[in-house]
C-alpha positions as CSV (number, residue, x, y, z in Angstrom):
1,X,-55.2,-27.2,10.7
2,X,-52.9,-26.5,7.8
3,X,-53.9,-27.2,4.4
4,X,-51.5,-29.5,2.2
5,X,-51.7,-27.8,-1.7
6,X,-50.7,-30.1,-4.6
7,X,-47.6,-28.9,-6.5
8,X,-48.1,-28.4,-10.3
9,X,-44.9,-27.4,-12.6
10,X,-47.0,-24.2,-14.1
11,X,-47.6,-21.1,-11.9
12,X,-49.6,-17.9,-12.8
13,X,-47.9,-15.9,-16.1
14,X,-46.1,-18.8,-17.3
15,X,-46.3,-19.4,-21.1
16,X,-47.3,-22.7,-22.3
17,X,-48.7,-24.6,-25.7
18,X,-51.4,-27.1,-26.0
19,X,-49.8,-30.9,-26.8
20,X,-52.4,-30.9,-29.8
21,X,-51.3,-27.3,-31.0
22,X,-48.3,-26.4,-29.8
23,X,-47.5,-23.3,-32.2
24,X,-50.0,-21.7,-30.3
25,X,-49.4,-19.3,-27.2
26,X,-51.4,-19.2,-24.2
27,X,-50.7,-17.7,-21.1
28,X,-51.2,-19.7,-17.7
29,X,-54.3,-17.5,-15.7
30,X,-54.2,-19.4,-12.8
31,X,-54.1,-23.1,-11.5
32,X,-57.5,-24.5,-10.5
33,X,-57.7,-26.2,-7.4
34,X,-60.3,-28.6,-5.3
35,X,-60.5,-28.5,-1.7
36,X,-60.6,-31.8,-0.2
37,X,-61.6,-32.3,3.5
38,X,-61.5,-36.2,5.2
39,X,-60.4,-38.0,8.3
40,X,-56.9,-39.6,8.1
41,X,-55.6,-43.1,9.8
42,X,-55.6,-41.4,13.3
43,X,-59.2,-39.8,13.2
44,X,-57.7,-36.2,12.5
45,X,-59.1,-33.7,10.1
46,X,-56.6,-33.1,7.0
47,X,-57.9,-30.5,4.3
48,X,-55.8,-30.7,0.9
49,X,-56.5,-29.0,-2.3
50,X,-56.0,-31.0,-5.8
51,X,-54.6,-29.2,-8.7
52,X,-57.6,-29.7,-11.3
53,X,-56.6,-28.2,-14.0
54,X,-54.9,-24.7,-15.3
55,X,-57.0,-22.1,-16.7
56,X,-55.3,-20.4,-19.7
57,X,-55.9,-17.3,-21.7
58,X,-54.8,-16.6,-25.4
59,X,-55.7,-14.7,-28.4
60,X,-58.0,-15.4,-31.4
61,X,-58.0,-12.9,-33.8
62,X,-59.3,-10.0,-31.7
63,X,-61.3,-12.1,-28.9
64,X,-59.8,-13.3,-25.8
65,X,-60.1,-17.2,-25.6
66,X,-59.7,-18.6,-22.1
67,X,-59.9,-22.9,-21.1
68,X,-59.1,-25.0,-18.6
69,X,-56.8,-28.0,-19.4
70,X,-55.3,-30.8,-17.6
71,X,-51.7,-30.1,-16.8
72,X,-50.5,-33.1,-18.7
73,X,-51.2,-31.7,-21.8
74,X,-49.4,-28.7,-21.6
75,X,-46.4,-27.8,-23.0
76,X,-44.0,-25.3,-21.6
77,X,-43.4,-22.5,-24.4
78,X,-39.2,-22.7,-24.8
79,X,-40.0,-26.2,-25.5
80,X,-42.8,-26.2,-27.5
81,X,-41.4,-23.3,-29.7
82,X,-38.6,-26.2,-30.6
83,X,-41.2,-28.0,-32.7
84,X,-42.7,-31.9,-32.1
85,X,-40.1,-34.2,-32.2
86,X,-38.9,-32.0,-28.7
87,X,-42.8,-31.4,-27.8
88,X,-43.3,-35.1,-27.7
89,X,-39.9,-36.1,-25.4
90,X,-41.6,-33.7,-23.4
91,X,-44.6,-35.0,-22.6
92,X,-43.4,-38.8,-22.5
93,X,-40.8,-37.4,-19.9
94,X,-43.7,-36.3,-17.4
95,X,-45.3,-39.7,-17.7
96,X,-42.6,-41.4,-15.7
């Protein structure tokens, strides 16, 4: 039985921003996923992993920082480093 995995638009050493501070850098650690095992329509097994969240890294002075956000409210970097206004058509373009 092959497992179906959820696509996300970040993969591992991507750099991103946070939508509520987007002048700051994180780096994309990994994206956390859920396994989820059921029975489809025609009594078959299916297995398929959710994308949960993505677990970031960044700096803080001199301590390593690390979170786990929903991929909604993340930013790629060459678009966040454009500033707001292009921040915000961002994120109300992945809405749709």
């Amino acid at each position: 039985m092959k497992a179906q995995v959820e696509k996300t638009l970040f993969k591992e050493g991507d750099y991103v921003a946070h939508r509520d501070n987007i002048s700051m850098r994180m780096e994309v650690e990994r994206v956390v996923y859920k396994r989820r095992e059921y029975i489809d329509e025609n009594n078959k097994p299916v297995v398929k992993h959710f994308c949960i969240g993505v677990r970031c890294r960044w700096w803080l002075g001199e301590e390593l920082q690390k979170n786990v956000f929903h991929s909604n409210t993340l930013i790629p970097w060459e678009i966040a480093e454009k500033g707001q206004i292009y921040a915000s058509k961002y994120l109300e373009s992945i809405k749709k």
